[in-house]
Backbone as a ProteinNet text record, in pm:
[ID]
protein_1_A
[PRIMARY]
XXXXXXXXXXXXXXXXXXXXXXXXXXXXXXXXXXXXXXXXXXXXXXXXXXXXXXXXXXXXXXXXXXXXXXXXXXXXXXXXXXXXXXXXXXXXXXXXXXXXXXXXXXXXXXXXXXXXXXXXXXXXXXXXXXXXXXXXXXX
[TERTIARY]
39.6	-66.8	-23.8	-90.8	-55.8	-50.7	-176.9	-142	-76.3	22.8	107.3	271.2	281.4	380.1	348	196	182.5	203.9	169.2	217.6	409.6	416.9	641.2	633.3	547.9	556.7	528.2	476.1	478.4	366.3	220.8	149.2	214.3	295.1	358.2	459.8	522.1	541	504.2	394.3	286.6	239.9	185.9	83.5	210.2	330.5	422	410.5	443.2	424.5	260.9	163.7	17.9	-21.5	106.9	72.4	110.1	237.5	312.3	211.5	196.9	66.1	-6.8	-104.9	-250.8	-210.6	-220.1	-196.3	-317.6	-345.1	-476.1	-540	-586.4	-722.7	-678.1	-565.6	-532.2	-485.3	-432.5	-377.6	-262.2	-153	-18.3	-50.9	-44.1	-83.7	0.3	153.6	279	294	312.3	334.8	257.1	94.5	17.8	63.5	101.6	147.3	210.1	349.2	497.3	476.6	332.9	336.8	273.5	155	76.6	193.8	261.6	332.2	493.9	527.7	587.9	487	391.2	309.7	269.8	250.6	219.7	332.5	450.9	578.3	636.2	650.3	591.3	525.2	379.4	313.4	324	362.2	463	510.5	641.9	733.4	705	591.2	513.9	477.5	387.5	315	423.5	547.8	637.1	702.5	756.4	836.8	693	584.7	486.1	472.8	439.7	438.7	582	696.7	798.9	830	769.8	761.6	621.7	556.1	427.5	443.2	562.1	623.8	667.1	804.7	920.8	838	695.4	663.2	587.7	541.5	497.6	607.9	709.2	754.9	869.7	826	945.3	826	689.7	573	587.3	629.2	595	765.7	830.4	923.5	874.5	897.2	779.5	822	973.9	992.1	1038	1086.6	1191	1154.4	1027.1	979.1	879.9	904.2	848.2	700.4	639.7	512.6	555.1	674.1	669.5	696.3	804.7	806.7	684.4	621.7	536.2	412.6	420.6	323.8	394.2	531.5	606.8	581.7	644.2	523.3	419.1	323.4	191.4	174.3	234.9	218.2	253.7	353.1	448.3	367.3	322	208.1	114.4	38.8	-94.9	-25.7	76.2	107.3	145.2	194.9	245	149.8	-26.4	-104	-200.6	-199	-219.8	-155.1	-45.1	1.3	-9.6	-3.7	-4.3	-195.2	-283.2	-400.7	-418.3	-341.8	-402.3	-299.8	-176.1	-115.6	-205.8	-266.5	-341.3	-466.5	-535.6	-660.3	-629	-549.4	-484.7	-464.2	-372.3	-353.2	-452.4	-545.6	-680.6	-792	-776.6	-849.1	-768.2	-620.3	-576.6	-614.5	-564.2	-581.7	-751.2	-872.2	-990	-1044.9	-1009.5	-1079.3	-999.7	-897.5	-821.8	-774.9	-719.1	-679.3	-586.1	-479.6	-373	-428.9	-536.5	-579.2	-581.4	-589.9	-565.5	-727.2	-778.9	-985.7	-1015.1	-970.9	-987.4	-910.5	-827.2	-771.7	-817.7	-862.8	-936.8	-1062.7	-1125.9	-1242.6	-1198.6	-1118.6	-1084.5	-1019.3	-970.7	-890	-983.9	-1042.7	-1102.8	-1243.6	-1300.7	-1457.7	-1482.8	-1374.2	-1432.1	-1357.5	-1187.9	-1143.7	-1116.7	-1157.1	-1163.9	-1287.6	-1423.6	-1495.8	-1515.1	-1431.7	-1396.7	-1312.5	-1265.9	-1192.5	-1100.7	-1026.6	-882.9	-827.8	-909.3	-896.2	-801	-671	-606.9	-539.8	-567.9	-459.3	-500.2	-656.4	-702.6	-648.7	-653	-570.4	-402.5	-367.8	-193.7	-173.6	-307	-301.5	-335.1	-458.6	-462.9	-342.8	-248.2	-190.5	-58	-13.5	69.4	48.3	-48.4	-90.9	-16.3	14.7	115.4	236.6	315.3	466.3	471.3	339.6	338.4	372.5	225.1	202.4	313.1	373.1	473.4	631.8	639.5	751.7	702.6	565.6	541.5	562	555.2	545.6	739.2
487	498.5	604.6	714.6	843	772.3	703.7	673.4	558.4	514.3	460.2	518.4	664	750.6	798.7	800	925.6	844.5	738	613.3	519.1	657.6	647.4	509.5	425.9	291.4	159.7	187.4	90.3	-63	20.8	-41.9	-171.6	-83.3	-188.2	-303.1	-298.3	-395	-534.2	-458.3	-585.6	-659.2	-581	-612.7	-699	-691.1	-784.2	-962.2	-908.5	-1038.2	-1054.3	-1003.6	-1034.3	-1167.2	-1097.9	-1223.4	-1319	-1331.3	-1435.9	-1518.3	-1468.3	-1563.3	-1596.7	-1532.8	-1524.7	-1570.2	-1683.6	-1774.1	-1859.4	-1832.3	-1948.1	-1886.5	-1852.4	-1809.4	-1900.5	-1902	-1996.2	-1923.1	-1985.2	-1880.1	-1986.7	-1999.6	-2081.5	-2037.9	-2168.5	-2154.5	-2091.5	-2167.9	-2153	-1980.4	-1895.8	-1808.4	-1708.1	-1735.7	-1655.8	-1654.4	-1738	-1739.4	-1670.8	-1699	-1620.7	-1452.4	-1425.1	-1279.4	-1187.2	-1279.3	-1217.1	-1210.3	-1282.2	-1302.6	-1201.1	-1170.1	-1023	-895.4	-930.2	-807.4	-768.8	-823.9	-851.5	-756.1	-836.9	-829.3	-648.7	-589.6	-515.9	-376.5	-399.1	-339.2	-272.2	-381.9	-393	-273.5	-334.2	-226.1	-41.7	-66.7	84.6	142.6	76.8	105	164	118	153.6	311.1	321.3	425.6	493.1	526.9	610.2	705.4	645	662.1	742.5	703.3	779.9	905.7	870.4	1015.9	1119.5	1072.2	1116.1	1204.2	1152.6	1228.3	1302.6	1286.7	1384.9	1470	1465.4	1577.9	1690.6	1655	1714.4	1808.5	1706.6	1803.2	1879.6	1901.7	1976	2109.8	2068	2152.6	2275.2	2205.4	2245.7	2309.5	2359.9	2469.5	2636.6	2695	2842.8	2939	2962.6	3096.2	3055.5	2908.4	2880.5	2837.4	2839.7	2733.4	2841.7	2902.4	2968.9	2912.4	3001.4	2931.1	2818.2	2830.8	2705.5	2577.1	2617.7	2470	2399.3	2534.8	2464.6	2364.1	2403.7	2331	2209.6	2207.2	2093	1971.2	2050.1	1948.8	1907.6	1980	1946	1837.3	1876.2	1738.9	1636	1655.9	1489.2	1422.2	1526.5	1444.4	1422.7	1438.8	1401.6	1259.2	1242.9	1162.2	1009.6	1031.6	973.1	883	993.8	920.8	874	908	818.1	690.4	671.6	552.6	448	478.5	422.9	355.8	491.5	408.4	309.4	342.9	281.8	85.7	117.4	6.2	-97	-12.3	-66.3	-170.9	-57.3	-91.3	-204.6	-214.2	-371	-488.7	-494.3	-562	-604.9	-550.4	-592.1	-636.4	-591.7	-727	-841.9	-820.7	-988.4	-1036.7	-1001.9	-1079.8	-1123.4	-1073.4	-993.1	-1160.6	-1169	-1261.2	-1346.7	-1393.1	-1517.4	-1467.5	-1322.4	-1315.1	-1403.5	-1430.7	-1573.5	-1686	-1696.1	-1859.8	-1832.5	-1956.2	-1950.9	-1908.5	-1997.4	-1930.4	-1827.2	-1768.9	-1609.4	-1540.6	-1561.3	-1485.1	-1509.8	-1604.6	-1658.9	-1605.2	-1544	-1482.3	-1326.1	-1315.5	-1131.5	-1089.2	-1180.4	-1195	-1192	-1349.4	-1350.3	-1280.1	-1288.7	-1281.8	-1144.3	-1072.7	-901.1	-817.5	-897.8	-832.3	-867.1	-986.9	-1055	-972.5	-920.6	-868.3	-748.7	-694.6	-524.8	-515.6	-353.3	-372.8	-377	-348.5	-397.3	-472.4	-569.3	-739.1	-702.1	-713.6	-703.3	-591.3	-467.9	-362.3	-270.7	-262.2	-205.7	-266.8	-438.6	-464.1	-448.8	-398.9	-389.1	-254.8	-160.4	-20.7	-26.8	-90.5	-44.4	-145.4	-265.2	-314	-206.5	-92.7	-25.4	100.7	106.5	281.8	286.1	182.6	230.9	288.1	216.5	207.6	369.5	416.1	568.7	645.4	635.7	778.1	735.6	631.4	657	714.9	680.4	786.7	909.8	938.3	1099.1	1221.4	1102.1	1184.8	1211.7
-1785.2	-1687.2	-1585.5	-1588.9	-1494.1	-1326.5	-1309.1	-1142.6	-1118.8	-1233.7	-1200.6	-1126.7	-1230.4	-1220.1	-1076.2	-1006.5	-945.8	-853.7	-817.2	-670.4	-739.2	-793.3	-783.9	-819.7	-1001.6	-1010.5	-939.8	-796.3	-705.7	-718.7	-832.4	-899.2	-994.7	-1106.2	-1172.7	-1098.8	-1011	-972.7	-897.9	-844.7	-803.4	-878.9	-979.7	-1113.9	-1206	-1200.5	-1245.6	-1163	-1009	-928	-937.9	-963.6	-940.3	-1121.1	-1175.1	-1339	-1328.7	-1246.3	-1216.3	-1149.1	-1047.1	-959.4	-1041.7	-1133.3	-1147.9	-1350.9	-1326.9	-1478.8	-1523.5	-1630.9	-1715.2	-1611.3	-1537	-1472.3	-1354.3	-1303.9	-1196.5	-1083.6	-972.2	-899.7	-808	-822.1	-751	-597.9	-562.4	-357.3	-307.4	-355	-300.4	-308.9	-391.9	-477.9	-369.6	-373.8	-331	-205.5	-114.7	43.1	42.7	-48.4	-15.8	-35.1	-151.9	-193.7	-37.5	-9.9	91.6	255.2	241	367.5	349.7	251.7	213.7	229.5	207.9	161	346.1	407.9	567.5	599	606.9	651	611.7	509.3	435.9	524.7	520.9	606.4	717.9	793.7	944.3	939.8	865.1	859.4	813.5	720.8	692.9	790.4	862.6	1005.9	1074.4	1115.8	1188.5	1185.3	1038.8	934.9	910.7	910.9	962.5	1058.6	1151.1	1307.4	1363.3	1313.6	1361.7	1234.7	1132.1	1085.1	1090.9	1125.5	1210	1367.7	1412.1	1540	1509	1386.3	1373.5	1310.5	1239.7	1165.6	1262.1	1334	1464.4	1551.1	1602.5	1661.1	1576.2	1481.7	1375.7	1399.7	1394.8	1371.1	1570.7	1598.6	1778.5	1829.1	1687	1715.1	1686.5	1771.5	1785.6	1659	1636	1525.4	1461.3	1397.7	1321.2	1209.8	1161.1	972.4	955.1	810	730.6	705.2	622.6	587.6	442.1	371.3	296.8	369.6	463.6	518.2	597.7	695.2	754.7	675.5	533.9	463.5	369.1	385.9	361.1	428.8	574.9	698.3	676.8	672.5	695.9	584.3	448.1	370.1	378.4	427.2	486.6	582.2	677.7	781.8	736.2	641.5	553.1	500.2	442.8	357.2	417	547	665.6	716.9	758.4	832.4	691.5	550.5	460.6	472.9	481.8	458.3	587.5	696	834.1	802.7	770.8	743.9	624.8	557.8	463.2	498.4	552.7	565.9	678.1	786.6	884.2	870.2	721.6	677.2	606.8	535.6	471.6	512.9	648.3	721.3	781.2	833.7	881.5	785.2	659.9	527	530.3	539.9	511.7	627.8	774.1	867.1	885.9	838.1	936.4	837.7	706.2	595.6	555.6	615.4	586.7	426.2	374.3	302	242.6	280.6	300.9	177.1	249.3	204.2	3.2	-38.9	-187.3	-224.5	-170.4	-221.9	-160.3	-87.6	-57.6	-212	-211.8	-354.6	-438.7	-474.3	-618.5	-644.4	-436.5	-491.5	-531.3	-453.8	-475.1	-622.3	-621.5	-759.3	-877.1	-916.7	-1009.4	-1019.1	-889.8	-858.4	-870.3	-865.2	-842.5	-970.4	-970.6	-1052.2	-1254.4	-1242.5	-1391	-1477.3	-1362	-1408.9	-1440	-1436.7	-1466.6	-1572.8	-1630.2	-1734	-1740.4	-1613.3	-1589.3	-1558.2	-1521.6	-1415.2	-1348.9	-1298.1	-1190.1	-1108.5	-1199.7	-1262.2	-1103.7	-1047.9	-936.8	-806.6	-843.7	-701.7	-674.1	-804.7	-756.1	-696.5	-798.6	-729.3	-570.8	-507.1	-381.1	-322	-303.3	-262.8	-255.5	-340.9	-333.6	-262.3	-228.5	-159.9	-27	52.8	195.6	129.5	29.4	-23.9	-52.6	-129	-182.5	-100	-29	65.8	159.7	187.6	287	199.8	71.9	-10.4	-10.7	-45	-78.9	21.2	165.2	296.8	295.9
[MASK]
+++++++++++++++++++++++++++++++++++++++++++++++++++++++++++++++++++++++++++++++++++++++++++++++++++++++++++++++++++++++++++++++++++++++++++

């Protein structure tokens, strides 16, 4: 799977813990707490390691004669990649917190209700659950 390679594997490993959880069409309470409450925890920490490379990429940017035009666009990608991940970790955090993501029938609907019915059943939610981990490596 190419956008597995292209988010540096981060898909497949969810989608490993997302089977574990998600058995017979079931979904483990315990399991689902401990995943969502890493996955929180997680975040946090993205948000953080963002933001301070979101600075350093700036003021690396706000030295007057010293970065070529490759680096300056080294920068500029790292800071694209940076405030990808800060949003996208933000935007996450605010679905789990905003909808009682947490809870076990919140997952069972997101889970089964949206994703059993497609052709990948779970394979889309490990991808967007991994997009902070990326864009905050790619940056």
């Amino acid at each position: 799977m190419t956008i597995d390679w292209l988010l540096l594997r981060a898909p497949s490993r969810h989608l490993v813990v997302l089977r574990g959880i998600y058995v017979d069409r079931l979904i483990n309470a315990s399991q689902w707490a401990g995943f969502i409450n890493n996955l929180k925890d997680e975040w946090n920490s993205f948000s953080v390691y963002s933001t301070v490379m979101i600075a350093v990429d700036i003021s690396f940017l706000a030295v007057p004669n010293g970065i070529t035009k490759p680096v300056s666009t080294a920068i500029y990608v790292s800071t694209m990649s940076a405030l990808g991940a800060l949003a996208a970790s933000v935007f996450l955090l605010g679905r789990i917190r905003g909808l009682q993501f947490d809870s076990v029938e919140a997952g069972v609907c997101m889970s089964c209700g949206i994703f059993t019915n497609s052709i990948f059943r779970i394979e889309p939610l490990a991808i967007m659950l991994s997009l902070p981990y990326a864009f905050l490596l790619w940056g």
